[in-house]
N, CA, C and O atoms as a Tinker XYZ file with bonds, in Angstrom:
   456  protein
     1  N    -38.448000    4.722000   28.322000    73     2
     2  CA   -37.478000    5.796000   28.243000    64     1     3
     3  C    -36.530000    5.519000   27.080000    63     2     4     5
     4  O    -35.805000    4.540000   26.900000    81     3
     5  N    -36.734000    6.781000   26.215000    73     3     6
     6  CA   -35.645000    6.169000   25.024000    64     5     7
     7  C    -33.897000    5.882000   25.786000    63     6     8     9
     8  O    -33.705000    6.339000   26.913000    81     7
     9  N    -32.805000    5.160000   25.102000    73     7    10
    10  CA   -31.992000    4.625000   25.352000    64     9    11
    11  C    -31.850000    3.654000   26.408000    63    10    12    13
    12  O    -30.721000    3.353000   26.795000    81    11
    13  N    -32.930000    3.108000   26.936000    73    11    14
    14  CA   -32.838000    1.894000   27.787000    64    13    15
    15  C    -33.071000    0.359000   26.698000    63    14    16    17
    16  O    -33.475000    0.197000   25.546000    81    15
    17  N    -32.724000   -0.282000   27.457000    73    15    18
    18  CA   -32.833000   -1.627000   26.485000    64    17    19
    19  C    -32.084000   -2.452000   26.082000    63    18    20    21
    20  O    -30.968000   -1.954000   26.225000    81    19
    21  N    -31.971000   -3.563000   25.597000    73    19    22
    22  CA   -31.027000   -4.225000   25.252000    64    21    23
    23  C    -30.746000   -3.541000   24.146000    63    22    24    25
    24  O    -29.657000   -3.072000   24.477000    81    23
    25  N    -31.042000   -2.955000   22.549000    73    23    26
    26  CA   -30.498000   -2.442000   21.809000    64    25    27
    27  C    -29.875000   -1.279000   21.881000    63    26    28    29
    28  O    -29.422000   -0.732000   20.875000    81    27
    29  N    -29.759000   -0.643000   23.387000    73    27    30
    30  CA   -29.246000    0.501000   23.147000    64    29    31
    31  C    -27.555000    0.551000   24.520000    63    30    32    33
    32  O    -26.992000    1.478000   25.103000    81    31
    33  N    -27.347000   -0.899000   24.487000    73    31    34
    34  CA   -26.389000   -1.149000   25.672000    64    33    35
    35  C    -24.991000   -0.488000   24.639000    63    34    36    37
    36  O    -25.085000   -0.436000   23.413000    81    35
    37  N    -23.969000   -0.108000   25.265000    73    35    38
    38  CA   -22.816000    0.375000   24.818000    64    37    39
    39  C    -21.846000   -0.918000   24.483000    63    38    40    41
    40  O    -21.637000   -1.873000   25.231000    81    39
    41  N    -21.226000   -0.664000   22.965000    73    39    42
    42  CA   -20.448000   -1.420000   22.677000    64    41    43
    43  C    -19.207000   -1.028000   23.011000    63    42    44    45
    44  O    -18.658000    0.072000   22.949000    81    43
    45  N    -18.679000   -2.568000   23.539000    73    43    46
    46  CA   -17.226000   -2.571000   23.584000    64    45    47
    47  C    -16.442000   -3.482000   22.834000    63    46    48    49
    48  O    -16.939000   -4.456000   22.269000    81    47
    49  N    -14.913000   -3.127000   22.799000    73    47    50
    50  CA   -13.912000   -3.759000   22.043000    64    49    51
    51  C    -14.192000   -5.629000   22.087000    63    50    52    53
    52  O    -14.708000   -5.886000   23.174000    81    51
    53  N    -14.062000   -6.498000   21.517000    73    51    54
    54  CA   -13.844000   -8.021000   21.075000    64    53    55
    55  C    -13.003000   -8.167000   21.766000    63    54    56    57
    56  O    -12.471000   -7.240000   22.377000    81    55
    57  N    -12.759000   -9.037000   21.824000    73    55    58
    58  CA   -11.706000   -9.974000   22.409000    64    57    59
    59  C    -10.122000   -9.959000   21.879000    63    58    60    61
    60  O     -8.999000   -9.878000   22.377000    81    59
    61  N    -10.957000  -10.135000   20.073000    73    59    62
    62  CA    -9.678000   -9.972000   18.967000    64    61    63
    63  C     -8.818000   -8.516000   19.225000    63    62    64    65
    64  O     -7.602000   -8.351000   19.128000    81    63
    65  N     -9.742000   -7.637000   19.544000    73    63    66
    66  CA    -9.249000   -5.971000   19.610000    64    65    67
    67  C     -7.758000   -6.196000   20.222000    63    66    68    69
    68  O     -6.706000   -5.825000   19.701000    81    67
    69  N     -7.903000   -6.821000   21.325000    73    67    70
    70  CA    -6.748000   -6.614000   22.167000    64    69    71
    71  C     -5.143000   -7.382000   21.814000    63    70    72    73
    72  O     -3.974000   -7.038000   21.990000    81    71
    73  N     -5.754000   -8.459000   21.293000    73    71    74
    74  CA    -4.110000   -8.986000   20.752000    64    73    75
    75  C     -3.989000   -8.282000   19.192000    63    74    76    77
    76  O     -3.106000   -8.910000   18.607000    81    75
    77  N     -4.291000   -7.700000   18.706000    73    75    78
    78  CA    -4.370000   -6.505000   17.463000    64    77    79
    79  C     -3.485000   -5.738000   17.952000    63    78    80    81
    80  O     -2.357000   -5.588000   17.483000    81    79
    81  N     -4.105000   -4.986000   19.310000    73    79    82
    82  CA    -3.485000   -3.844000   19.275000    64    81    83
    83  C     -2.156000   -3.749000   19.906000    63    82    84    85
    84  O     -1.382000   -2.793000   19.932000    81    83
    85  N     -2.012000   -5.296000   20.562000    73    83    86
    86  CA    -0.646000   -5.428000   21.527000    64    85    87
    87  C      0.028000   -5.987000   20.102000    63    86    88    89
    88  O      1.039000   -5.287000   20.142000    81    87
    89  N      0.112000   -6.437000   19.387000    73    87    90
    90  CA     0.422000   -6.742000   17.949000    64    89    91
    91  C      1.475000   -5.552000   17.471000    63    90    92    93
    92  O      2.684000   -5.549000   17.240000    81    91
    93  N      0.410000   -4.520000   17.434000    73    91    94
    94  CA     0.694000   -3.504000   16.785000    64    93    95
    95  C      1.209000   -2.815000   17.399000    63    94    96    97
    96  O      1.669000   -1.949000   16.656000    81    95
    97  N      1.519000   -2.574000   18.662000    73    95    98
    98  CA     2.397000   -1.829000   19.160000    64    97    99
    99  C      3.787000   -2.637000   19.022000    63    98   100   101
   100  O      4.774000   -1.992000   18.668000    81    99
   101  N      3.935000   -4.267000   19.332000    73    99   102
   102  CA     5.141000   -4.772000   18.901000    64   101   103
   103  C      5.745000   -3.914000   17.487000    63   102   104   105
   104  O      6.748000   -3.209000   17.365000    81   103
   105  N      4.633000   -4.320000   16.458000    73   103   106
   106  CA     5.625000   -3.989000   15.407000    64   105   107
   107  C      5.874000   -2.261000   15.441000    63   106   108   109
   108  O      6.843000   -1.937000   14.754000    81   107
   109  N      5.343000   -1.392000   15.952000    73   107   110
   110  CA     5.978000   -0.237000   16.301000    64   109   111
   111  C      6.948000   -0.719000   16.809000    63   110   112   113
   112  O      7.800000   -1.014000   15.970000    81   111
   113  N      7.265000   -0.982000   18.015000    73   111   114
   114  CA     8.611000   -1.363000   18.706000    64   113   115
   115  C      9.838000   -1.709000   17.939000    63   114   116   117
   116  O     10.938000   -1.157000   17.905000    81   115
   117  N      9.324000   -2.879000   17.265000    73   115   118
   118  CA    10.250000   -2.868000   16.364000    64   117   119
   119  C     10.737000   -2.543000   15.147000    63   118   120   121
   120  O     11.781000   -2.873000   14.584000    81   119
   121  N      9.670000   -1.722000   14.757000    73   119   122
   122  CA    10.522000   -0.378000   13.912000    64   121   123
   123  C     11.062000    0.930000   14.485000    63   122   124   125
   124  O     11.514000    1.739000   13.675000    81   123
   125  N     11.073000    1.295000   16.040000    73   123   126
   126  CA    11.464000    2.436000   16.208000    64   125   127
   127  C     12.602000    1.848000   17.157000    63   126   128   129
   128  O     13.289000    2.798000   17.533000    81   127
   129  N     13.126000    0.488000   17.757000    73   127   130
   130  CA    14.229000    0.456000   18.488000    64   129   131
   131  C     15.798000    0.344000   17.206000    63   130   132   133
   132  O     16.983000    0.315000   17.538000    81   131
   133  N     15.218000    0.301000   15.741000    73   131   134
   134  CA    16.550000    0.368000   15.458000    64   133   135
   135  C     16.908000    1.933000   14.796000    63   134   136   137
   136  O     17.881000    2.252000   14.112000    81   135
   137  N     15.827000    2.723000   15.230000    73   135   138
   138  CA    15.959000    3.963000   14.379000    64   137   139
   139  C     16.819000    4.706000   16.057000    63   138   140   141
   140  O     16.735000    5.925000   16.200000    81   139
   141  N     17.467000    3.983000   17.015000    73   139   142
   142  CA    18.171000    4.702000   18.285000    64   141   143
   143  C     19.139000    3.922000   18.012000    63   142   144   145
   144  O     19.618000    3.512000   19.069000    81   143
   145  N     19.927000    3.309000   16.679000    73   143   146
   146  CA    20.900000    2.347000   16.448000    64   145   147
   147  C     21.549000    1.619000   18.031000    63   146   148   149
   148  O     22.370000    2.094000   18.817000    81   147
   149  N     20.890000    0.470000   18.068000    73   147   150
   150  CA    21.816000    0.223000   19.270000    64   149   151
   151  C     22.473000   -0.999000   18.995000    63   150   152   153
   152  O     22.546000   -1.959000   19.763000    81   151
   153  N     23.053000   -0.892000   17.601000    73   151   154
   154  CA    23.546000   -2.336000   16.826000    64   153   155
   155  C     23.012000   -3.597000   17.133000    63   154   156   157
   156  O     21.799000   -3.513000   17.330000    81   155
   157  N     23.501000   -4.840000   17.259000    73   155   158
   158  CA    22.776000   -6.368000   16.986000    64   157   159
   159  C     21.465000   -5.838000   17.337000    63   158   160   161
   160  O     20.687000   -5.702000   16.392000    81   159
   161  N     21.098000   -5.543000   18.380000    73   159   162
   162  CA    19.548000   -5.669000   19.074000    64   161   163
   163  C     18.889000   -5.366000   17.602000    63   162   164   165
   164  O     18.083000   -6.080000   17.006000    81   163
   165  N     19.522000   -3.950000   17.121000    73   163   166
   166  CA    18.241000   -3.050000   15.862000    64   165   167
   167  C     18.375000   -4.239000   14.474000    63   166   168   169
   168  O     17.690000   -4.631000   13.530000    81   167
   169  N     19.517000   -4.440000   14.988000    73   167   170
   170  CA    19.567000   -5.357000   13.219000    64   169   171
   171  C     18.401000   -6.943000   13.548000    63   170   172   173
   172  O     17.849000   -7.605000   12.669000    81   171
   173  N     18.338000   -7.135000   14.793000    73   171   174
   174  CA    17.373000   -8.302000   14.622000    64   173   175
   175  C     15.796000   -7.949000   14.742000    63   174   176   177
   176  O     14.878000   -8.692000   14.395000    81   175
   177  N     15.670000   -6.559000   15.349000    73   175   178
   178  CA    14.470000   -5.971000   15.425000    64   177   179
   179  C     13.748000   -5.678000   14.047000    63   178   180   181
   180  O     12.592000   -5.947000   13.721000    81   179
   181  N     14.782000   -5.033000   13.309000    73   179   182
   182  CA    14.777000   -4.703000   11.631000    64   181   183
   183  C     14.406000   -5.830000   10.485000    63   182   184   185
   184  O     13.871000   -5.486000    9.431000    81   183
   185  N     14.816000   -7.561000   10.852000    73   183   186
   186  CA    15.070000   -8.709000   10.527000    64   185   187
   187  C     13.586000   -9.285000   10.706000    63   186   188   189
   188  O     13.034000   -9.839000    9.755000    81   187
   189  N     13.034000   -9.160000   11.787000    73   187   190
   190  CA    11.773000   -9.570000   12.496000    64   189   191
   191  C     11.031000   -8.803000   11.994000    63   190   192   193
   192  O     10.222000   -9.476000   11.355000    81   191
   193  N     10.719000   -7.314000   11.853000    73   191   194
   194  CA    10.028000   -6.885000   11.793000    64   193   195
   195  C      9.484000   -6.597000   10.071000    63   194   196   197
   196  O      8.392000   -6.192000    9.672000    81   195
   197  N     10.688000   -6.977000    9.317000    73   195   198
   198  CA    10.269000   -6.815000    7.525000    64   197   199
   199  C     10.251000   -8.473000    7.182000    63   198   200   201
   200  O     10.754000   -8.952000    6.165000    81   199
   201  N      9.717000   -9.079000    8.006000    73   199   202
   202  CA     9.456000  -10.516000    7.263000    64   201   203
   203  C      7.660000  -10.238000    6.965000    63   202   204   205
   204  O      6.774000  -10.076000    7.804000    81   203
   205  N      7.576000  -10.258000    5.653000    73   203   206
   206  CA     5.949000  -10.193000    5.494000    64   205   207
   207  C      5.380000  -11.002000    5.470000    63   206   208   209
   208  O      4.173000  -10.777000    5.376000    81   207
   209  N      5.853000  -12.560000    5.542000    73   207   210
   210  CA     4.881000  -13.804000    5.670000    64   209   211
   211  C      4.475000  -13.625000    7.212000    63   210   212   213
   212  O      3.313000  -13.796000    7.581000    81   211
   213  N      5.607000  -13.238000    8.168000    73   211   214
   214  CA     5.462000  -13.611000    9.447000    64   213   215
   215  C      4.208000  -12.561000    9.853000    63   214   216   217
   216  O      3.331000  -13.010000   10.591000    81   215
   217  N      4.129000  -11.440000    9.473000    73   215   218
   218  CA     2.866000  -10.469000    9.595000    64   217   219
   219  C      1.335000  -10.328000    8.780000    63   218   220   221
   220  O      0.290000   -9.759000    9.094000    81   219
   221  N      1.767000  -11.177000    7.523000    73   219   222
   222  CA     0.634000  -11.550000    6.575000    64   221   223
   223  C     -0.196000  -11.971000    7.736000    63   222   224   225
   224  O     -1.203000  -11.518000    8.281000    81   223
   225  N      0.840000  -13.339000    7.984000    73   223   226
   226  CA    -0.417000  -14.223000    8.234000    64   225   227
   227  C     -0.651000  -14.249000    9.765000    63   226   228   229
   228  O     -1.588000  -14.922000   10.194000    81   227
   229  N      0.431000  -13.307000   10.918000    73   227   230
   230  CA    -0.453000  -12.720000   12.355000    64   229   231
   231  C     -2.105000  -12.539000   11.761000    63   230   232   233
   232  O     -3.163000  -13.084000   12.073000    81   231
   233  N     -1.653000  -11.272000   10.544000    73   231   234
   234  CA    -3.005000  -10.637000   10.343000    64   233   235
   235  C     -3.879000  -11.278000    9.762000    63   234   236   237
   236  O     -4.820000  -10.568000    9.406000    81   235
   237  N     -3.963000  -12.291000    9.523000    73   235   238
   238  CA    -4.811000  -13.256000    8.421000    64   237   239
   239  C     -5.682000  -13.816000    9.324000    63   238   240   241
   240  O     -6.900000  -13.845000    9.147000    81   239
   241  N     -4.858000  -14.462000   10.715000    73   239   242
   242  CA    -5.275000  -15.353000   11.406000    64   241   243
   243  C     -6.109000  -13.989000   12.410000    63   242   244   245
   244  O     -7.235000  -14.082000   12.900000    81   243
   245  N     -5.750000  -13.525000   12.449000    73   243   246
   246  CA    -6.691000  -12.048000   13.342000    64   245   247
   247  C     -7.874000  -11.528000   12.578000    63   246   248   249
   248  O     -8.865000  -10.933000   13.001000    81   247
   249  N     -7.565000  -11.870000   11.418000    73   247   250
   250  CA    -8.695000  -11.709000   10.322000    64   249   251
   251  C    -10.232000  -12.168000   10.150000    63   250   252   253
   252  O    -11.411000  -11.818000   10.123000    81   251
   253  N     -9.052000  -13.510000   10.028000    73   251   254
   254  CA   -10.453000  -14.787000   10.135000    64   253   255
   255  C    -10.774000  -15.021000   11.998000    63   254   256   257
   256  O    -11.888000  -15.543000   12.044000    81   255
   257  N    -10.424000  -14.901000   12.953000    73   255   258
   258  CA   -11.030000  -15.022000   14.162000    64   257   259
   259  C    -11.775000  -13.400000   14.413000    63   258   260   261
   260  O    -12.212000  -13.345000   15.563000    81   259
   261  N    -11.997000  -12.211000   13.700000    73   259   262
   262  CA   -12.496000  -10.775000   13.962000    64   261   263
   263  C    -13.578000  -11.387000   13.358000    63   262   264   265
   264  O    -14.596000  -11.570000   14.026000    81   263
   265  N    -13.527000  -11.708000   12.285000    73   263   266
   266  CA   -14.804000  -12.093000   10.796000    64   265   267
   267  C    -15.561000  -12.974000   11.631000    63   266   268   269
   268  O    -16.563000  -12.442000   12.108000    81   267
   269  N    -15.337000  -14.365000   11.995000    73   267   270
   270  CA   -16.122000  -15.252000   12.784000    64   269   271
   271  C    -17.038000  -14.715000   14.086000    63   270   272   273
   272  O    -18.211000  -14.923000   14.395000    81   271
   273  N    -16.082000  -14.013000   14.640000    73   271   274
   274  CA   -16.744000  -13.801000   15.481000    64   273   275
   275  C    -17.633000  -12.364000   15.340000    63   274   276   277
   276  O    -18.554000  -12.217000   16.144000    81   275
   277  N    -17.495000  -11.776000   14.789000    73   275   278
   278  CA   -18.384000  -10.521000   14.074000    64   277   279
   279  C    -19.826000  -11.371000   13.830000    63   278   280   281
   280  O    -20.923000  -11.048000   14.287000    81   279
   281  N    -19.467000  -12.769000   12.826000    73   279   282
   282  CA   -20.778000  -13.525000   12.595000    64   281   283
   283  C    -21.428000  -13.581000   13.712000    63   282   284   285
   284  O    -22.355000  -12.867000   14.094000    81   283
   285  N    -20.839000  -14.579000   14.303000    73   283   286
   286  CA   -21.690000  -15.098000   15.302000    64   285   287
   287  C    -22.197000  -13.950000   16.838000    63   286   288   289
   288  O    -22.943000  -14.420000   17.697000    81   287
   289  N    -21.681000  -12.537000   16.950000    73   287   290
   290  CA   -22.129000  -11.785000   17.893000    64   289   291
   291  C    -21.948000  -10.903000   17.202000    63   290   292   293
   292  O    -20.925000  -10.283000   16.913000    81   291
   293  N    -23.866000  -10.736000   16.642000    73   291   294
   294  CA   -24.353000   -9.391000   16.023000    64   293   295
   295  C    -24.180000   -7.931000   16.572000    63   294   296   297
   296  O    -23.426000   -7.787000   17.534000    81   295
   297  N    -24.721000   -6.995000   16.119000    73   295   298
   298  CA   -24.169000   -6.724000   14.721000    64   297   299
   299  C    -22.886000   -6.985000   13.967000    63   298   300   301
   300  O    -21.974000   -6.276000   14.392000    81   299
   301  N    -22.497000   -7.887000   12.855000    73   299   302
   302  CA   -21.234000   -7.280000   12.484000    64   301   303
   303  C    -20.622000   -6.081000   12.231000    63   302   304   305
   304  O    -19.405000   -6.063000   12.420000    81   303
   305  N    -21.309000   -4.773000   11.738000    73   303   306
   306  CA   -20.609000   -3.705000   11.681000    64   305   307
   307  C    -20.639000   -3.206000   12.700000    63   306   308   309
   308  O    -21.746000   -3.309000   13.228000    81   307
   309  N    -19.883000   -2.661000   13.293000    73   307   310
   310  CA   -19.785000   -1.551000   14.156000    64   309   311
   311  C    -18.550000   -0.581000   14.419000    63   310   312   313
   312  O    -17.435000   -1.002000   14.113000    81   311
   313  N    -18.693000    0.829000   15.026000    73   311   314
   314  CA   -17.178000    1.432000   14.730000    64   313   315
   315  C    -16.080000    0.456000   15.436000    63   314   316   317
   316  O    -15.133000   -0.075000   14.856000    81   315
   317  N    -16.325000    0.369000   16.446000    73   315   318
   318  CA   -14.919000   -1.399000   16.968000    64   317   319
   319  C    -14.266000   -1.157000   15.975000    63   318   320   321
   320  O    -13.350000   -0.400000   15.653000    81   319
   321  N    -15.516000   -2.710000   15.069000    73   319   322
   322  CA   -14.791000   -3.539000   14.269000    64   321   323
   323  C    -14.226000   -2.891000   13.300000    63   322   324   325
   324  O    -13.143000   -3.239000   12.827000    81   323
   325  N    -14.859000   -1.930000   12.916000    73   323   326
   326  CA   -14.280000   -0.988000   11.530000    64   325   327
   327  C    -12.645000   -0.963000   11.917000    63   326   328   329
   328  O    -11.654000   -1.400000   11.331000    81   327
   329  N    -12.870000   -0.112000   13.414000    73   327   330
   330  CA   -11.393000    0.360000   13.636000    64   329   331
   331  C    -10.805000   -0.564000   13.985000    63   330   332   333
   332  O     -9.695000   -0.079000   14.205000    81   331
   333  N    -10.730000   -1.823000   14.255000    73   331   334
   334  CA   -10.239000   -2.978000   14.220000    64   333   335
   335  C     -9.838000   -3.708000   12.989000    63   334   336   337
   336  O     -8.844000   -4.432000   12.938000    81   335
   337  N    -10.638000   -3.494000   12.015000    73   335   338
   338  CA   -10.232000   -4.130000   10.955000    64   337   339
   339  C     -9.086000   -3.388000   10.111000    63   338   340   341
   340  O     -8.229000   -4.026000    9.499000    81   339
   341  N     -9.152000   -1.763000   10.134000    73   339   342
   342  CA    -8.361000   -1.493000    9.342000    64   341   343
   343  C     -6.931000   -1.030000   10.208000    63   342   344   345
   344  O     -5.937000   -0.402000    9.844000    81   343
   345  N     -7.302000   -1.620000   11.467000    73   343   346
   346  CA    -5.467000   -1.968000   12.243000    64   345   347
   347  C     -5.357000   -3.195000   11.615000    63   346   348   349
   348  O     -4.299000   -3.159000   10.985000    81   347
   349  N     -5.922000   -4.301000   11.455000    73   347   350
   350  CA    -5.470000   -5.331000   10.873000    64   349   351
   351  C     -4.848000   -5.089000    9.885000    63   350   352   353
   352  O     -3.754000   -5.577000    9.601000    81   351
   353  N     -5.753000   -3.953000    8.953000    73   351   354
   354  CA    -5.093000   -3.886000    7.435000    64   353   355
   355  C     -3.862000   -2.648000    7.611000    63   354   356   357
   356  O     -3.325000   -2.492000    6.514000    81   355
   357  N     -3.528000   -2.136000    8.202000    73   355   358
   358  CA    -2.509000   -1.034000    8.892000    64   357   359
   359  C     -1.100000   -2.357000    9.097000    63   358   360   361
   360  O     -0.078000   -2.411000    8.413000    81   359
   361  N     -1.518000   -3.354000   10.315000    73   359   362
   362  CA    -0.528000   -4.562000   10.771000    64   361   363
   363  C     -0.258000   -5.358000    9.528000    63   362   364   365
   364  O      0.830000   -5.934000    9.515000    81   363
   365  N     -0.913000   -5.480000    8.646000    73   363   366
   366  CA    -0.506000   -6.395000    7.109000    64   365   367
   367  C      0.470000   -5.510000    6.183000    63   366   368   369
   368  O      1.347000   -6.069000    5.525000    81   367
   369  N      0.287000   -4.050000    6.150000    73   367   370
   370  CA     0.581000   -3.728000    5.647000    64   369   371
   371  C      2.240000   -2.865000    6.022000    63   370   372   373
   372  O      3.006000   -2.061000    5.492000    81   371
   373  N      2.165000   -3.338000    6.758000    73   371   374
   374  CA     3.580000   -2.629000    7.981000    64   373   375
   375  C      5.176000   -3.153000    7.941000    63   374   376   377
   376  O      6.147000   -2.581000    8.436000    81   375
   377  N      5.149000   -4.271000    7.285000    73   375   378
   378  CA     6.234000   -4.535000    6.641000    64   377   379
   379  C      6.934000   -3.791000    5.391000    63   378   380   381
   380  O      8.014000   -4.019000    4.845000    81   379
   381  N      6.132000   -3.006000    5.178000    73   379   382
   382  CA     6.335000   -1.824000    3.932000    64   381   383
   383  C      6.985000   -0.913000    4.664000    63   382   384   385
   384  O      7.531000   -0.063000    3.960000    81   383
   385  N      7.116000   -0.787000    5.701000    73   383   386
   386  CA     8.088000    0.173000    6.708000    64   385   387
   387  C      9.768000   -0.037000    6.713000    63   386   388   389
   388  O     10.466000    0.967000    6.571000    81   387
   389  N     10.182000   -0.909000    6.822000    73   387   390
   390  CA    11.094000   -1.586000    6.782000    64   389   391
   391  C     11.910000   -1.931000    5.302000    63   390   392   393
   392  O     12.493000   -2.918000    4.855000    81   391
   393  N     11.599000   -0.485000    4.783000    73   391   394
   394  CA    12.751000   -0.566000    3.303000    64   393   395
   395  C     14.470000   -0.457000    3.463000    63   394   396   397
   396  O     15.343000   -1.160000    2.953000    81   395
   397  N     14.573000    0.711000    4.379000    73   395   398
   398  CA    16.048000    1.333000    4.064000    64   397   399
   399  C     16.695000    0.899000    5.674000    63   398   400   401
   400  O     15.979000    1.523000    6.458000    81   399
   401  N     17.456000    0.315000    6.265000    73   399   402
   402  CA    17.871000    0.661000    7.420000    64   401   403
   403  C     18.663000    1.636000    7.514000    63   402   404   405
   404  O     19.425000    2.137000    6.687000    81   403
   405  N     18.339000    1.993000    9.061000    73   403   406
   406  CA    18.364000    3.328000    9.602000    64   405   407
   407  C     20.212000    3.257000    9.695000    63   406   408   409
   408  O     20.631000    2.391000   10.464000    81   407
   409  N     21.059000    3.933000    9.114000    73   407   410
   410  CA    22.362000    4.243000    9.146000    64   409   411
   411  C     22.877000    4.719000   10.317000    63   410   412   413
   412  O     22.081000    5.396000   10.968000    81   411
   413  N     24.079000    4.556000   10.834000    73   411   414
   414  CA    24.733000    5.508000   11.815000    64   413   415
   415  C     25.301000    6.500000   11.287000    63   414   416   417
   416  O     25.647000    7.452000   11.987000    81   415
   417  N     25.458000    6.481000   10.277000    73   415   418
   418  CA    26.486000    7.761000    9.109000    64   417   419
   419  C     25.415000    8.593000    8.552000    63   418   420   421
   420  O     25.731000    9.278000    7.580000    81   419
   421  N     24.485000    8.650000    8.882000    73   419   422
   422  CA    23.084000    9.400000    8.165000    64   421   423
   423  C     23.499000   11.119000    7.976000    63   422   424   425
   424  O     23.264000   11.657000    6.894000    81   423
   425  N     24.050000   11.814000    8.977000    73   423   426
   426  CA    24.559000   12.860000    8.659000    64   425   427
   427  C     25.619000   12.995000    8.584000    63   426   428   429
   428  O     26.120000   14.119000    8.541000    81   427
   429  N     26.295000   11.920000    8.546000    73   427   430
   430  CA    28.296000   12.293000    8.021000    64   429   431
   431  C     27.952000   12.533000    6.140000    63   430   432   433
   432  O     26.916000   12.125000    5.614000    81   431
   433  N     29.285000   13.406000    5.235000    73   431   434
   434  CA    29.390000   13.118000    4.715000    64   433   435
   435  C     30.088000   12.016000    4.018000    63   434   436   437
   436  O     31.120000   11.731000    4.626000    81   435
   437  N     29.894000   11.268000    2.925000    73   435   438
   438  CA    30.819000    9.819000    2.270000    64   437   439
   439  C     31.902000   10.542000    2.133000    63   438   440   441
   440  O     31.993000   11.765000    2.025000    81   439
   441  N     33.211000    9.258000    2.147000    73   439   442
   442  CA    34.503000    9.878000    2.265000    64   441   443
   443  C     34.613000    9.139000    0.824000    63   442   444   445
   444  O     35.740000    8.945000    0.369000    81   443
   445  N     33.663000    8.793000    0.219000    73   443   446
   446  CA    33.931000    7.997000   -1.461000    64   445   447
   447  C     33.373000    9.227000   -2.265000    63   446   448   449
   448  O     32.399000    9.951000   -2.059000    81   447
   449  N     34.604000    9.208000   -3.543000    73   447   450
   450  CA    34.350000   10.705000   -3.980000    64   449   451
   451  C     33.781000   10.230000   -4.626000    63   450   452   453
   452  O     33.938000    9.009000   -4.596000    81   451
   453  N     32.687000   10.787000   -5.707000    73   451   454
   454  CA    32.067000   10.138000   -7.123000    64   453   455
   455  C     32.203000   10.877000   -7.975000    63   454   456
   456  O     31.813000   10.593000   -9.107000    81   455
């Protein structure tokens, strides 16, 4: 019967998938708890969350344990890993979020004339 078989069993998520994606919801978290200014908390959320060594290399090390183990439990491609890999490259690249902090004066006008 076609689709019986070992080649035709349904793939599921790695192992890696899951601390990726709990990863990545952190660093959501901590780009959207200082955009509800709730002072110190947002300023250390903001602090944590634009350090790019500290997220390089989460994602580096999520990198090289996705890659290894892709080797060693064939196929390496598959949609998963695809969509796994480019949350990795989404989580590396997420410190690029964290340019401007979020103001409490955002809609006041400046009382500095220019």
């Amino acid at each position: 019967m076609l689709g019986s078989g070992p080649s035709a069993r349904k793939r599921r998520l790695d192992w890696w998938h899951y601390p990726v994606l709990a990863i990545s919801l952190l660093q959501c978290a901590l780009y959207l708890i200082p955009q509800t200014r709730p002072g110190l908390l947002g300023a250390m959320c903001w602090i944590l969350g634009s350090d790019p060594y500290l997220w390089l290399g989460i994602a580096g090390v999520l990198l090289l344990c996705g890659v290894l183990w892709s080797a060693w439990r064939r196929p390496f491609w598959n949609r998963w890993r695809v969509a796994g890999y480019l949350a990795l490259l989404g989580l590396a690249a997420s410190p690029l979020m964290f340019r401007i902090y979020p103001s409490s004066h955002d809609n006041a006008p400046s009382l500095v004339r220019f």
